[in-house]
N, C-alpha and C positions, 0 to 999 in steps of 0.2 A: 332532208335527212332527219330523223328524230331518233335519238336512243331509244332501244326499247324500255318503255316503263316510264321514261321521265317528260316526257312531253314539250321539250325545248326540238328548238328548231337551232342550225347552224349550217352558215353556207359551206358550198365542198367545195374540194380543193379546185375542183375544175371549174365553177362560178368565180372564185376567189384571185384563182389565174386571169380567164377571163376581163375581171373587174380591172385589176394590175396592169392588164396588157392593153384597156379599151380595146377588147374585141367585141367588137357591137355584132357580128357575126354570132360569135359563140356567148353570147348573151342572150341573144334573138332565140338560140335552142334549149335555154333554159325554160322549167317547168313555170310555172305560174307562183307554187309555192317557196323554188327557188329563187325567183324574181323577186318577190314580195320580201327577203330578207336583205334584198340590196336597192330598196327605191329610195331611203333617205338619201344614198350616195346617189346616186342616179337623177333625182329630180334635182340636187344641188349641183352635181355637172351638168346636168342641161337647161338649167338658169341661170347661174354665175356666170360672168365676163370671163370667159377663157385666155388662158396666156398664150397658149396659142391657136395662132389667127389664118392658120394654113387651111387650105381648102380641102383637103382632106381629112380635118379635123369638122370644118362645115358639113359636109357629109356628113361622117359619124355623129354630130350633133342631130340632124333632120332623123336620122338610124334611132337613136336614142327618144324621140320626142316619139316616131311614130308606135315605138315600144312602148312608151307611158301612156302613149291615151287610151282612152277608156279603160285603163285601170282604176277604179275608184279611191284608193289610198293616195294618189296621189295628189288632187286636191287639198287634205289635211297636211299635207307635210309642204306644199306651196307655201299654204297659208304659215307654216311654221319659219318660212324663209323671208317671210315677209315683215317679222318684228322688228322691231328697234334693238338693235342688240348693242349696243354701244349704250344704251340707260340701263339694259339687262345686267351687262356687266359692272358698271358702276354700282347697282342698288347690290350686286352680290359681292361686290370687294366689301362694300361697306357689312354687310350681312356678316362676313367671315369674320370681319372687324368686332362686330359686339356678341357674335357666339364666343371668339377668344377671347374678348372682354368678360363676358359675362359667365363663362365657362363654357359656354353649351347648348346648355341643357334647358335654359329658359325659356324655352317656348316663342318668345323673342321672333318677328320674323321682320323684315323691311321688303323683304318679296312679296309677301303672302299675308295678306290681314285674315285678322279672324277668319276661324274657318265657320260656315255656316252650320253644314253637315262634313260626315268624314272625309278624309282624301278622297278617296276612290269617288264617292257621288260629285264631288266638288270637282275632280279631276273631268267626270263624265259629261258635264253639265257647263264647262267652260269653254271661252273662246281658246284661243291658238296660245294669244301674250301670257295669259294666264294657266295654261298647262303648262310654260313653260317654265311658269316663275316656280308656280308648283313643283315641280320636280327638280329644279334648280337648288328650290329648298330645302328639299326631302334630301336632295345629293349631298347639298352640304353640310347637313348635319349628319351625316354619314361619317363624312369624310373628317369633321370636328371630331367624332366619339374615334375615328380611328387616330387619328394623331395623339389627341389623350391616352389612348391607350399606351403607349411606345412599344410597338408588337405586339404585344401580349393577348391572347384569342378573348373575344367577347362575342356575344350575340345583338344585335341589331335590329329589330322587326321594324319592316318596310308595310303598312299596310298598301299601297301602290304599286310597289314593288312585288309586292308577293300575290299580287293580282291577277289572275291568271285572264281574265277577262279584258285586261286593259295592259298584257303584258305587247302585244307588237306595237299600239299608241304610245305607250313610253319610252318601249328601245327607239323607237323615231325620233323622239324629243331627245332622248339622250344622243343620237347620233347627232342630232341638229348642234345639241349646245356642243359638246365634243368639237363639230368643224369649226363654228363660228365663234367659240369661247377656248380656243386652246391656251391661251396662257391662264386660265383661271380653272379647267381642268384638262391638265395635259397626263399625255397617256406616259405610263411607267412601265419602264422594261421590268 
């Protein structure tokens, strides 16, 4: 589904259902392009250790795998489930630690050494671990200029973010770090 004019994509209410319900059925009849904004969640359900062990759940697991293959997206987002995320986390608490040390606005990164070239090529041209630091860092200093702020509107420029070229490789990352880092970004009603 895309607004006209704006070029974003977002799943509908009936993928979204769906998704909520593991209807691996009514997933199955989803479009490709509808697909494609639900495979971060989808390849982490059908890799994770499930809580549950019921055979009916076995099913819709095999349902769900033969849905993913050969879709090519999802090999990059395997590989994104495959980091270490337990050092990921540690090296961005400490990260949060010296932007609110330091203010900010430093430049400062323990995720992310020197960049060679800009985000976006350095984003394009890296492994999995390192997109993800990448955006991990970009998020946080997002999320630093917001809290400085104490509500008060300001503008932001994301070169990454406002990538139109590399905007579905990021919402992946971003859904990556979201599952596997919630208590370091959790979501706000």
């Amino acid at each position: 589904m895309t607004p006209e004019g704006t070029g974003l994509q977002f799943v509908s209410p009936f993928a979204f259902e769906a998704m909520q319900k593991v209807d691996v059925v009514r997933l199955a009849s989803l479009s490709d392009p509808e697909l494609r904004l639900l495979l971060p969640c989808l390849v982490r359900m059908a890799l994770c250790a499930p809580a549950d062990q019921s055979q009916s759940w076995a099913q819709d697991k095999k349902l769900i795998l033969r849905l993913l293959s050969g879709v090519e997206a999802v090999n990059s987002i395997v590989a994104l489930l495959s980091v270490d995320f337990h050092a990921l986390e540690q090296d961005a608490s400490k990260e949060q630690q010296l932007r609110h040390k330091l203010g900010g606005g430093s430049g400062e990164s323990i995720l992310v050494s020197q960049l060679q070239h800009g985000l976006t090529l350095e984003f394009e041209h890296s492994d999995s671990p390192r997109r993800l630091r990448l955006v991990l860092s970009e998020l946080l200093a997002i999320m630093n200029k917001v809290s400085e702020c104490n509500g008060e509107f300001f503008f932001k420029s994301s070169e990454l973010f406002e990538s139109a070229v590399y905007l579905e490789e990021a919402a992946d990352v971003l859904c990556i770090l979201q599952a596997e880092l919630p208590s370091l970004l959790p979501i706000v009603d």
